[in-house]
Every structure is written in structure tokens, then in C-alpha cells.
KEVEX-466077 format. One line per field, with one value per residue (C-alpha): x, y, z; residue in one letter. Coordinates in nm, 4 decimals, m for minus. Example, Ala and Ser with C-alpha at 12.3 -4.5 7.8 and 13.67 -1.06 7.14 Angstrom:
% KEVEX-466077
px = [1.2300|1.3670];
py = [m0.4500|m0.1060];
pz = [0.7800|0.7140];
r = [A|S];
% end
This chain:
% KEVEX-466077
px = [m3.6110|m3.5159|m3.2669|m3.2063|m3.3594|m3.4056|m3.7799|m3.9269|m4.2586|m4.6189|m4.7598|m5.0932|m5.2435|m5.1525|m5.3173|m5.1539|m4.9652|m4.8707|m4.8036|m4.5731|m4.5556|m4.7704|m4.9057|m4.7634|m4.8938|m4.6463|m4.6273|m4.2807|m4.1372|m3.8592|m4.1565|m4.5065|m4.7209|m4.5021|m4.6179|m4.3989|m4.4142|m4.2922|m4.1578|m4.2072|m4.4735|m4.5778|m4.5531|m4.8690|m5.0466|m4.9149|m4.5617|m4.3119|m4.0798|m3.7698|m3.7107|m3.5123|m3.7140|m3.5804|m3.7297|m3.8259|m4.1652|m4.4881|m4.4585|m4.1287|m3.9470|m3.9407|m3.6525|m3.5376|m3.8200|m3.7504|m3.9874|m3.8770|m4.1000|m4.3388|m4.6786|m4.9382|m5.3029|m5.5871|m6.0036|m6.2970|m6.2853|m5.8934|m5.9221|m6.1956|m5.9862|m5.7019|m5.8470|m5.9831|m5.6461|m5.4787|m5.7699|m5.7710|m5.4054|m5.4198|m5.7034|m5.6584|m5.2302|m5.0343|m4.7958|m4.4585|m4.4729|m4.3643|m4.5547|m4.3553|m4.6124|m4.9039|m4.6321|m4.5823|m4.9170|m4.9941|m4.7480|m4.8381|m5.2100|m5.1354|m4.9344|m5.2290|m5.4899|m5.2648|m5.3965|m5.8036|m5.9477|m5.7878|m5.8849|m6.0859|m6.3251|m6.2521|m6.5295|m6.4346|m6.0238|m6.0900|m6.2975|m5.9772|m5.7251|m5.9090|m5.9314|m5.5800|m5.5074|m5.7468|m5.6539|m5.2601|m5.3387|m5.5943|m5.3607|m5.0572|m5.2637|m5.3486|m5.6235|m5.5789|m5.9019|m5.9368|m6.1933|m6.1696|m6.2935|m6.5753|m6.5318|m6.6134|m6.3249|m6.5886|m6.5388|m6.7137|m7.0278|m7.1444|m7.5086|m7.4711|m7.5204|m7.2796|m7.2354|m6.8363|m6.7608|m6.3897|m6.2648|m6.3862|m6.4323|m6.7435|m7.0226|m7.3067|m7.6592|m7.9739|m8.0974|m7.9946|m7.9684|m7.8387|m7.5504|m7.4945|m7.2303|m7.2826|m7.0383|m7.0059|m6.8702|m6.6730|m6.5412|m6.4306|m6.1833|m5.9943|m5.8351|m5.7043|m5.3561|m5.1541|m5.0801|m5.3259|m5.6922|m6.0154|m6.2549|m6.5904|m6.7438|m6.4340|m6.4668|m6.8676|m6.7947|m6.4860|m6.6714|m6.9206|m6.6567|m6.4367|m6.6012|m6.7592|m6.4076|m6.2804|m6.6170|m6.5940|m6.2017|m6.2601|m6.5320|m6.8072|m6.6029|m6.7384|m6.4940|m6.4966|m6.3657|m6.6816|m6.9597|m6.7530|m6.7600|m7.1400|m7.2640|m7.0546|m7.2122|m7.5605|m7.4937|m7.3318|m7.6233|m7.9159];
py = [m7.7082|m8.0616|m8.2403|m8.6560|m8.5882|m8.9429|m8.9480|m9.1830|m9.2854|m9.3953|m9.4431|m9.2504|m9.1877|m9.2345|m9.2050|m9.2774|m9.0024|m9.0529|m9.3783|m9.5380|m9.2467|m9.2014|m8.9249|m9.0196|m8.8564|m8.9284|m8.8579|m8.8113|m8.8066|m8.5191|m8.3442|m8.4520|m8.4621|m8.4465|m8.4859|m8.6169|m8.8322|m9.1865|m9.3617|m9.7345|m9.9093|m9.7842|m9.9500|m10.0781|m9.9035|m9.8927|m9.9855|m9.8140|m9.7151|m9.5239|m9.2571|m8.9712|m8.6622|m8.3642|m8.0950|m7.6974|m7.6839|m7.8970|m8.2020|m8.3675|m8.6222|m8.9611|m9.1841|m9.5160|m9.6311|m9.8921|m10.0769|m10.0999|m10.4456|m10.7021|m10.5720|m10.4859|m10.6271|m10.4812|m10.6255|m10.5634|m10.2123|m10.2268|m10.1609|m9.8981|m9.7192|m9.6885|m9.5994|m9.3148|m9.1881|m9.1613|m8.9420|m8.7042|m8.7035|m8.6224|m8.3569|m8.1743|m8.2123|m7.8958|m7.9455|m8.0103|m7.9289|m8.1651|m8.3286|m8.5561|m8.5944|m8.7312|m8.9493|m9.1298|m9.1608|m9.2833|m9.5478|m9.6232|m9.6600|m9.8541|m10.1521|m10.1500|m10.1654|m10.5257|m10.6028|m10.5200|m10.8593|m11.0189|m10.7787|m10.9148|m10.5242|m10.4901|m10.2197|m10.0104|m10.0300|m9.9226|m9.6194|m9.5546|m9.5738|m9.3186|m9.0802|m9.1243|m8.9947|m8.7414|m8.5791|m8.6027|m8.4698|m8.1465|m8.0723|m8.0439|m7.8699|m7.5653|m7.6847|m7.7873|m7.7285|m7.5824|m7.8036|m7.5376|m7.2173|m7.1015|m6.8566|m6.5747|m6.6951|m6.7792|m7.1837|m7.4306|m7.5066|m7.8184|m7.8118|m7.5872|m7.6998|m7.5764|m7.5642|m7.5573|m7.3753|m7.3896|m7.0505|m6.9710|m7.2759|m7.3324|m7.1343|m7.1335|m7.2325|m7.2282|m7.5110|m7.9057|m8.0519|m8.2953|m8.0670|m7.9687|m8.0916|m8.0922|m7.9247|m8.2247|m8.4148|m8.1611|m8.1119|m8.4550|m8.3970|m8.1661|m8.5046|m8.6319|m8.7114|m8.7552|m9.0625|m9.2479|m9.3920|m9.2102|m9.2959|m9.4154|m9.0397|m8.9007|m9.0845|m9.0093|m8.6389|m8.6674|m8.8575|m8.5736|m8.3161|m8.4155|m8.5483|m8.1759|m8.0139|m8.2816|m8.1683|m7.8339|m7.8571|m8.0161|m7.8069|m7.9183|m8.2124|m8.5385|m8.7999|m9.1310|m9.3467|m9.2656|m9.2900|m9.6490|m9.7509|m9.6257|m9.8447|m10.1937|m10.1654|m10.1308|m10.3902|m10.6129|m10.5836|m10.6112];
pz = [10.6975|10.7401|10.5857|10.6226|10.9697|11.1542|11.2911|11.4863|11.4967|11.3839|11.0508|11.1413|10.7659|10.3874|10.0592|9.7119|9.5201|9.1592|9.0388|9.2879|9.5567|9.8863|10.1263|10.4848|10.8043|11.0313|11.4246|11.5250|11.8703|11.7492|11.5558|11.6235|11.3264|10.9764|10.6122|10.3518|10.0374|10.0419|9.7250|9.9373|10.0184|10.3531|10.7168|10.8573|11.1570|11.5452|11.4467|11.5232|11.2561|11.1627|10.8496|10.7137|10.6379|10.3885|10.2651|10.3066|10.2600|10.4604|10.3031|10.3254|10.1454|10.3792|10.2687|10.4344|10.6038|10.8666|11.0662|11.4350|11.5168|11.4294|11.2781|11.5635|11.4234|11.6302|11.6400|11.7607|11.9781|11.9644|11.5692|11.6321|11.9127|11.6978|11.4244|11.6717|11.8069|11.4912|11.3667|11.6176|11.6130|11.2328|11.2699|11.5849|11.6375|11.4667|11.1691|11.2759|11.6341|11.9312|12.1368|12.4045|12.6376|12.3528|12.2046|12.4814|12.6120|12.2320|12.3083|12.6024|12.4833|12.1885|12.4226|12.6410|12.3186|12.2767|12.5784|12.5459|12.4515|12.7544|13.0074|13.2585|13.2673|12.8976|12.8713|13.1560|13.0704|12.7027|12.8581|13.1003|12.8462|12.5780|12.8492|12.9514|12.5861|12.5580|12.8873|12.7496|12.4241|12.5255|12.7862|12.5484|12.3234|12.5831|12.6892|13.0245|13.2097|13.5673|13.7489|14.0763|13.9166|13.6978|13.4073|13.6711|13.9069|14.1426|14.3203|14.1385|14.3607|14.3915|14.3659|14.0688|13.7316|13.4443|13.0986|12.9388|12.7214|12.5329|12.5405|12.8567|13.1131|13.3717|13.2920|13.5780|13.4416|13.5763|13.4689|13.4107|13.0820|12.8874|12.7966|13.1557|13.4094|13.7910|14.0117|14.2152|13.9420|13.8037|14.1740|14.1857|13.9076|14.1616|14.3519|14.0246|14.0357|13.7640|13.6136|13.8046|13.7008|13.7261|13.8972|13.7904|13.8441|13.6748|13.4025|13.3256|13.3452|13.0977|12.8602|12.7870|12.8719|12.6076|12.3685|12.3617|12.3758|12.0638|11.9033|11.9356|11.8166|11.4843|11.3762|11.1241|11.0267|11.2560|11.3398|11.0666|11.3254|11.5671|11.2851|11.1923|11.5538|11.6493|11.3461|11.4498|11.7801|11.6256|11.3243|11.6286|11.8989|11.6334];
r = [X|X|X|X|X|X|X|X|X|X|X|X|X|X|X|X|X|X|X|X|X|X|X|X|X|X|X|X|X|X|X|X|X|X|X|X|X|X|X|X|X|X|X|X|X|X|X|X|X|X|X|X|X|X|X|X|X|X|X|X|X|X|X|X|X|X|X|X|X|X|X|X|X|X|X|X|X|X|X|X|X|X|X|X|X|X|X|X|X|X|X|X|X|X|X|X|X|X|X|X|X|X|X|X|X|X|X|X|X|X|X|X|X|X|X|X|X|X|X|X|X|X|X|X|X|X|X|X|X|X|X|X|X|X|X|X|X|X|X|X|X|X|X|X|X|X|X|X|X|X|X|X|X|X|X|X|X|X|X|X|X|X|X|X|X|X|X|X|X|X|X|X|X|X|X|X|X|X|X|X|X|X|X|X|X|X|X|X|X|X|X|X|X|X|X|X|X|X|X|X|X|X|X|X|X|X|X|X|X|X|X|X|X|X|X|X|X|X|X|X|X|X|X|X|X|X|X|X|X|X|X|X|X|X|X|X|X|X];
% end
């Protein structure tokens, strides 16, 4: 139960209710994802703002909204990548529960999306900071991978080729494929440290790896943003 909690947070979703009321998906910093209705008109995107929440059941009331600074407007990949995090924060975070490390990396990934159409590698930073996120977020989740061991315990080898699978980890395969990953690359992951870039092979094998793992987390349902972003490249290219 919550009553005239002060959240802070991000507008991540809304749809209209009734007349004069919306549907807010909020992520919180006290409680990661909340619902609520909002008699206001709601805050834009990648804001941060302030409100009260009350209520007993999953969707709230949301009183007082305050926004905490100028509106953030986003173009290009920038709108498409944020588009992206606040889906997967809406369909893959649990109701109500926190989530300090993914709220800050969200922060942190929505200052640097400010700064994507100045970057001087503006392809290979976006790629960086999604996977900053994504590592942040399945790790919170419980799904922290361990790039040392297969599902048998046995060391990953590094002329092996594997396939991943969620509940279990590394599974040894005989054969490549396009759904495989190579031990040396998954090997590689084992000098991350936290905090830090990948590297350029770190970042090819998280690419498939998690965008399997996201896949495989949100079921039969594919992700808008994606579909949206896949077709701007081809309307933009042809």
C-alpha cells in the first residue's frame, strides 16, 4: 500500500483513461516500475519528474506531478533507442519492485543518448551504451550470466561452439550456426570489468547474446520499438 508516496522518476508509457484521466507507467527509483492513473496531462519522455502515489491495489493514484527539468527531445537513433529502453523496461521490469542499479544506468544512458548526434563514432557509442543497459538490467533481473562455465560445469573451451540457452547457460554443440557462439568470444567476456567499455569482440557476442535472452524474456510478443527502428533504416538507406 502506498499512500502520498513521493516517487521519482521517468514517464516510460501512458494511454488515455476516461475522459480527462491517463494510464502512467512510471519507473521509480524508490519502486521501479509503478502504474497509476493521472488526472493531468502527462510529462513528456526522459524527464525526470516528481509525484505522490496512493493506493492499495496495482494501479495507483499519481497526484502532483512535477517536472524536475527542461523537456529532453531525442532524433534519429536517439528517438529509436529510447523508445527501446522504455519498452523493455515496461515489458520485462516487475510491478513495483526496485531496481537501483537499472535506474541509474537508465539515467545514465539517457544523458549520453543527448549526446549521440555529436559523437565523433556515433554508431559504435550507441551500440556501447544499449549494452551498458542491457547488461544492468538482465543482471538485476537474475540473469547474470557466467561466461567461465558451461551448463555441465565444465570450462568454456575455446574452440567449441555453443548454443545459450536461458535457464541453463552454455550448452556445447557440435556444430556452428548462425545461432551459435564461439567459446573464444564468450571467453573474452571473462576480462570484463565493471563499469568499463567492451570491447569490439565483447560487444558482437552481446549483441546476439542478448538480444536472444530479451527475446526469449518477452515471449511471443516482438518489440515495437525494433520493428519501428528496422523499417527507418530500410525506408532511410533505399
Amino acid at each position: 500500500m502506498m499512500r502520498n508516496e513521493v516517487l521519482h522518476g521517468y514517464l516510460i508509457h501512458h494511454r488515455k483513461y476516461r475522459e480527462k484521466s491517463h494510464i502512467v507507467h512510471l519507473f521509480s527509483q524508490e519502486y521501479g516500475r509503478v502504474d497509476g492513473i493521472l488526472r493531468q496531462t502527462p510529462a513528456p519522455q526522459y524527464q525526470p519528474i516528481r509525484v505522490q502515489a496512493t493506493g492499495k491495489s496495482e494501479l495507483k493514484n499519481f497526484t502532483q506531478l512535477e517536472i524536475l527539468h527542461q523537456p529532453v527531445f531525442f532524433h534519429g537513433d536517439a528517438f529509436f533507442a529510447g523508445f527501446y529502453l522504455n519498452e523493455i523496461v515496461l515489458r520485462l521490469c516487475p510491478l513495483e519492485e526496485a531496481l537501483p542499479q537499472t535506474f541509474r544506468q537508465y539515467q545514465v544512458t539517457l544523458l549520453q543518448l543527448q549526446q549521440l548526434a555529436s559523437h565523433a563514432q556515433a554508431d559504435l557509442f550507441l551500440r556501447q551504451i544499449l549494452r551498458q543497459f542491457e547488461h544492468a538490467l538482465l543482471q538485476e533481473l537474475g540473469y547474470a550470466i557466467d561466461f567461465a562455465s558451461d551448463a555441465n560445469q565444465q570450462s568454456i573451451q575455446p574452440l567449441q561452439h555453443y548454443q545459450f540457452q536461458l535457464n541453463d547457460g552454455f550448452m556445447s554443440v557440435a556444430r556452428e550456426s548462425k545461432a551459435t557462439l564461439d567459446g573464444e568470444s564468450i571467453i573474452a567476456m571473462q576480462s570484463y570489468v565493471a563499469g568499463q567499455d567492451f570491447t569490439a569482440v565483447q560487444l558482437q557476442l552481446l549483441a546476439k547474446l542478448y538480444r536472444q535472452m530479451i527475446s526469449s524474456l518477452l515471449g511471443d510478443r516482438p518489440l515495437k520499438s525494433r520493428q519501428l527502428w528496422i523499417q527507418n533504416t530500410q525506408t532511410s538507406s533505399s
